[in-house]
Wavefront OBJ file of the C-alpha trace (Angstrom):
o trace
v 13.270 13.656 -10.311
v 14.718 11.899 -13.237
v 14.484 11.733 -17.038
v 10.990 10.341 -16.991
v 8.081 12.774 -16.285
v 5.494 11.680 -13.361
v 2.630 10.559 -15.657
v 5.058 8.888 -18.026
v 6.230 7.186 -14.670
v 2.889 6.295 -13.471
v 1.584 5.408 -16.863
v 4.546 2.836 -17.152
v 3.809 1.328 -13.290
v -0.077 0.879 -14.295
v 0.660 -1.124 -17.052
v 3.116 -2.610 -15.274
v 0.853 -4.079 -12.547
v -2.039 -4.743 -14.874
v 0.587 -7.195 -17.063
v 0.950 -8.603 -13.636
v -2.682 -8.920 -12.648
v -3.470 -12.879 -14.031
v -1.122 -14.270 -11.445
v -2.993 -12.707 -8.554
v -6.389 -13.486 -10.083
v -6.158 -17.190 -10.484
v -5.318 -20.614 -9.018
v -5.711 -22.046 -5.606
v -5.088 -19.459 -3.758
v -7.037 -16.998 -5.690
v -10.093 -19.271 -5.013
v -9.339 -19.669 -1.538
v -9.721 -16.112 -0.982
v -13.056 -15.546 -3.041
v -14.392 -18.351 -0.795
v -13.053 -16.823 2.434
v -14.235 -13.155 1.535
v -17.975 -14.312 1.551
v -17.446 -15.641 5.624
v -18.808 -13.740 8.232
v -15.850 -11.586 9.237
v -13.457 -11.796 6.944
v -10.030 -10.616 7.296
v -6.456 -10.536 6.139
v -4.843 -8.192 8.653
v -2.434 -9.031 10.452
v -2.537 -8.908 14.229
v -0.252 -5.792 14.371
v -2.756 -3.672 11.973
v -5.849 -4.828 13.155
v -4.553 -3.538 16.792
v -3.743 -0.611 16.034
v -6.955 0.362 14.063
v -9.036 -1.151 16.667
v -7.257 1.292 19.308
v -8.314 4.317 17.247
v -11.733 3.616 17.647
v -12.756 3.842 13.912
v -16.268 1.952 14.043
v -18.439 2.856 12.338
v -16.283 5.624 10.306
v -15.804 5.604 6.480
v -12.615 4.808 5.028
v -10.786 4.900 1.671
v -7.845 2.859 0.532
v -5.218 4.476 -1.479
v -3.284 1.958 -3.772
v -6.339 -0.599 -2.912
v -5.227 -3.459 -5.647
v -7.825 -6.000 -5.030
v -9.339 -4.462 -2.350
v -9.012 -7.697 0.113
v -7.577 -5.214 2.971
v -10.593 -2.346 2.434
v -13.084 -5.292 2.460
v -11.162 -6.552 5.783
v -11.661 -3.645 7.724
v -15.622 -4.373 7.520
v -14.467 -7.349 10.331
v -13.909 -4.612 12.724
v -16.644 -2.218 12.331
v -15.411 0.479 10.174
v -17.122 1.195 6.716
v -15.192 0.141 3.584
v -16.299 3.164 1.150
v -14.151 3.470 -1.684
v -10.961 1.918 -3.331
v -8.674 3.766 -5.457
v -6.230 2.407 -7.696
v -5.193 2.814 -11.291
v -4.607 -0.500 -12.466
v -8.104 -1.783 -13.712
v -7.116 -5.916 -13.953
v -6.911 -5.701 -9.848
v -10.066 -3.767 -9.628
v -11.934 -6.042 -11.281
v -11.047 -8.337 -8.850
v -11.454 -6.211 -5.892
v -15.044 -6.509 -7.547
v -15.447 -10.292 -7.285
v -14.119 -9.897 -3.335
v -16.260 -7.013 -2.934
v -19.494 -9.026 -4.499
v -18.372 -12.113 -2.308
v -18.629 -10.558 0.834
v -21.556 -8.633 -0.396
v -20.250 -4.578 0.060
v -21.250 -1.791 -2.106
v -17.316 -0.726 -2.460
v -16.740 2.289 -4.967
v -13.998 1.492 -7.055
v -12.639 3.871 -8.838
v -9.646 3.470 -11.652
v -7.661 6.563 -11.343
v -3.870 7.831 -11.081
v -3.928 9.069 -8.158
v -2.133 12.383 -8.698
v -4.776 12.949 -11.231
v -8.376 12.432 -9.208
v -11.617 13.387 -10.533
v -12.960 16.141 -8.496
v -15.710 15.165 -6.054
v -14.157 11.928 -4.723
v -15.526 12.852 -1.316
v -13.568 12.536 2.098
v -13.298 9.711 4.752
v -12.768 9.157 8.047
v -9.953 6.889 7.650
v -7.207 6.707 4.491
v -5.418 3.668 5.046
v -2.279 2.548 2.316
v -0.337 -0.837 3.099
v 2.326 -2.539 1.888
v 3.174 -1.965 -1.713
v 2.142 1.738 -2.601
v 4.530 4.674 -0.899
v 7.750 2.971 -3.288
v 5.971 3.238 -6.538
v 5.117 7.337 -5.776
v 7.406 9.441 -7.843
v 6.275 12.765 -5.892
v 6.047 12.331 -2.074
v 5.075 15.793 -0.996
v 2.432 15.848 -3.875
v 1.031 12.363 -2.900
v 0.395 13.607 0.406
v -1.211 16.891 -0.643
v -3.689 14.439 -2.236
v -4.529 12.057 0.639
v -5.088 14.998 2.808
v -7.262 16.176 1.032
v -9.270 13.030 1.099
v -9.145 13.002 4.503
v -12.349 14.465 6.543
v -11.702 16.805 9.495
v -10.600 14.846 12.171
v -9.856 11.742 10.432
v -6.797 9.328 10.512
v -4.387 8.170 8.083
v -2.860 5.012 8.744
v 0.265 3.965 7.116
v 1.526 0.058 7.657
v 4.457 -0.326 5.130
v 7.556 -1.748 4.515
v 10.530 -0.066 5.775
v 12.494 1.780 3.177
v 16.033 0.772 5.084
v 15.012 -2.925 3.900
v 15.151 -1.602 0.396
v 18.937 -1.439 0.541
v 18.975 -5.424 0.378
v 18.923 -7.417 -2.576
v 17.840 -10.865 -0.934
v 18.771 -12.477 -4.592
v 22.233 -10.847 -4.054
v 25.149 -13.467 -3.572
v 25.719 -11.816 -0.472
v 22.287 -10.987 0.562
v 23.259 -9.265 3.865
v 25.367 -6.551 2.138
v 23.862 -3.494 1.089
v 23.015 -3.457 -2.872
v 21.411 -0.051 -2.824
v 21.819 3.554 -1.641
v 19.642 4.306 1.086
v 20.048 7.857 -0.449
v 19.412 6.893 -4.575
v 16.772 8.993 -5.699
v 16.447 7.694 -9.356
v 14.011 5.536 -10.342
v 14.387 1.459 -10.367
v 13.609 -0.468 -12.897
v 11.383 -3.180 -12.282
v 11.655 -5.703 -15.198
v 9.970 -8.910 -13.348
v 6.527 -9.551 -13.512
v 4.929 -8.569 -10.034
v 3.432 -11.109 -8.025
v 3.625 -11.834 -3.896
v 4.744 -15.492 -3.663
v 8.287 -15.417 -4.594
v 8.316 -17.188 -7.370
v 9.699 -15.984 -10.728
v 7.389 -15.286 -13.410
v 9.401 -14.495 -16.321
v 9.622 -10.600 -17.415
v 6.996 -8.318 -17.326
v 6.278 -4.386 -18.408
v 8.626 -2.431 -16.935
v 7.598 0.034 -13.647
v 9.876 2.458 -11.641
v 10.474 1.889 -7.766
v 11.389 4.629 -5.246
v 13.382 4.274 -2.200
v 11.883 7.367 0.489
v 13.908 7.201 3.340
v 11.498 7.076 6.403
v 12.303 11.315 7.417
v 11.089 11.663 3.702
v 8.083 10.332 4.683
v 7.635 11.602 7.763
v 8.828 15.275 6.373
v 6.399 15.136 2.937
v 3.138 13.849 5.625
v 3.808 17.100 8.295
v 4.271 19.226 5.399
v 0.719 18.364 4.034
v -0.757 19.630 7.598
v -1.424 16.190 8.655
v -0.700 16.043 12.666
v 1.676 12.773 13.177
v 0.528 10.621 16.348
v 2.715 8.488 15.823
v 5.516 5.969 14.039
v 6.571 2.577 15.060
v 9.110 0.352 13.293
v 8.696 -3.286 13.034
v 11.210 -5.892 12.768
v 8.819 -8.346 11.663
v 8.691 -8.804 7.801
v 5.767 -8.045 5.569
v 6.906 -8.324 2.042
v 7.841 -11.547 -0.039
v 9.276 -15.211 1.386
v 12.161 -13.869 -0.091
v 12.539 -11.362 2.436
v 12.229 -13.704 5.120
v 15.802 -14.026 5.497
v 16.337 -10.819 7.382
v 14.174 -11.646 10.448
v 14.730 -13.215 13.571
v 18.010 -12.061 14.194
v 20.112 -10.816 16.808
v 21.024 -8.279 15.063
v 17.733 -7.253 13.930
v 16.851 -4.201 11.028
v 13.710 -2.389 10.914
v 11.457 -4.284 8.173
v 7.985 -2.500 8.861
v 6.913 0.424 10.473
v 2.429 1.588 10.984
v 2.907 5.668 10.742
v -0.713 7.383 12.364
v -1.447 10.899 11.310
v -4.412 13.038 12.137
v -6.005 16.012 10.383
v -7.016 19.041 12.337
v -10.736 19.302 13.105
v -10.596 22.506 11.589
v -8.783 21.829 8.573
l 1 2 3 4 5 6 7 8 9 10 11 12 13 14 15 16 17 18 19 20 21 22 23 24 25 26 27 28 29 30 31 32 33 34 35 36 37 38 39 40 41 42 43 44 45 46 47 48 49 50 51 52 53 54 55 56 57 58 59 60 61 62 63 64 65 66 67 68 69 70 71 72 73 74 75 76 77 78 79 80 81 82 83 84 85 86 87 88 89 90 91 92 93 94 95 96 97 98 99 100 101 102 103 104 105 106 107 108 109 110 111 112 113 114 115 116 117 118 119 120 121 122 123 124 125 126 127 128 129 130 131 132 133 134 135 136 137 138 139 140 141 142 143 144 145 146 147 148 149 150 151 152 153 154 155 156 157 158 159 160 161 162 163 164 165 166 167 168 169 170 171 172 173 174 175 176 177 178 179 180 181 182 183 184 185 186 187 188 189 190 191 192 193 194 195 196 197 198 199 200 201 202 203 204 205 206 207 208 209 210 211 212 213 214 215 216 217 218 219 220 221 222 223 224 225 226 227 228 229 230 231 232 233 234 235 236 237 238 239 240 241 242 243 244 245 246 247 248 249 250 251 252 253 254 255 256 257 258 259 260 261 262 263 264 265 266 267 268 269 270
């Protein structure tokens, strides 16, 4: 995989995103979300997500998010019926907050603060694991990762997938020549992330360093079969999910996948 072990990799990314956590705890928009998390129906999917889990029919089923930072996505999918059970995510500074949203909109959410290659036993299993944007690229072990959320999974349930497209990784939108590719769509190593990590494209000054993965999509696909999920189905996007930066390589004529929603099912029998 590289020179770093997996837990020294995941050890580095927690404390990565906890150095990070202040900027998505405070300020305006901060605020603005506290107050909009204790409205009746509450949400911050977009229309393409909230489609597609309204077309599986998942009201009134349990669900745990994988990689939940604050939780503002679990707490959304109360809006359409489906029970927000547990988020699970190692870096505690974001579940505190997922706390505050959670207590805003008034939901009994478990959190629990846990690597997730390294669950306690008895976590339980759900009806629906859903991961978004953000999670898949900081996973040193694919194949292992999925192991895990099958196993989280209840007979019969979904996983839903709604990330950004690993072929958008080969673009450096800070690059001089932005439309160039910077990276290897094939680079296994890990990349460093110096920068602190925040979502409104501004910069922030340095942070702790984290590693970043590039899985090329049959990666993805190949490590989710091979953990005896059933895949219903994969659509790519070419509408944009990540930073403003990113904003740059939509709306063309030429247009590159930029998202994709991936739907997997495990067996009733499993």
């Amino acid at each position: 995989m590289s020179e770093f072990t997996q837990k020294e990799i995941t050890a580095a990314n927690r404390a990565a995103w906890n150095a990070s956590a202040q900027l998505h705890g405070e300020g305006d928009r901060w605020e603005q979300l506290l107050e909009h998390a204790a409205t009746p129906g509450f949400s911050v999917l977009d229309p393409f997500l909230t489609a597609k889990l309204e077309e599986l029919g998942l009201s009134g089923k349990s669900a745990v998010q994988i990689g939940c930072n604050n939780a503002r996505e679990l707490i959304s999918l109360a809006s359409l019926g489906i029970r927000p059970k547990m988020g699970i995510d190692q870096a505690s500074g974001f579940l505190a907050q997922a706390r505050q949203l959670a207590d805003a909109a008034g939901l009994d959410l478990q959190l629990l603060e846990a690597d997730v290659y390294d669950l306690p036993s008895g976590v339980g299993q759900f009806d629906l694991a859903l991961i978004t944007i953000g999670v898949l690229n900081w996973m040193p072990d694919l194949p292992e990762f999925f192991r895990i959320t099958s196993r989280l999974l209840a007979p019969g349930g979904r996983l839903v997938i709604y990330e950004t497209h690993p072929f958008l990784e080969v673009f450096d939108p800070a690059s001089p020549t932005p439309f160039e590719p910077a990276f290897s769509y094939f680079d296994r190593t890990p990349q460093a992330v110096t920068d602190a990590i925040s979502y409104d494209g501004k910069n922030h000054g340095k942070g702790e360093t984290g590693y970043w993965f590039i899985h090329p999509i049959g990666e993805i696909v190949t490590a989710c079969a091979q953990s005896g999920l059933g895949i219903e189905e994969l659509k790519e996007f070419g509408h944009t999910i990540r930073e403003p930066e990113y904003d740059i390589y939509a709306g063309r004529a030429a247009q590159i996948p930029m998202s994709y929603c991936l739907v997997a099912k495990k067996a009733t029998g499993a």
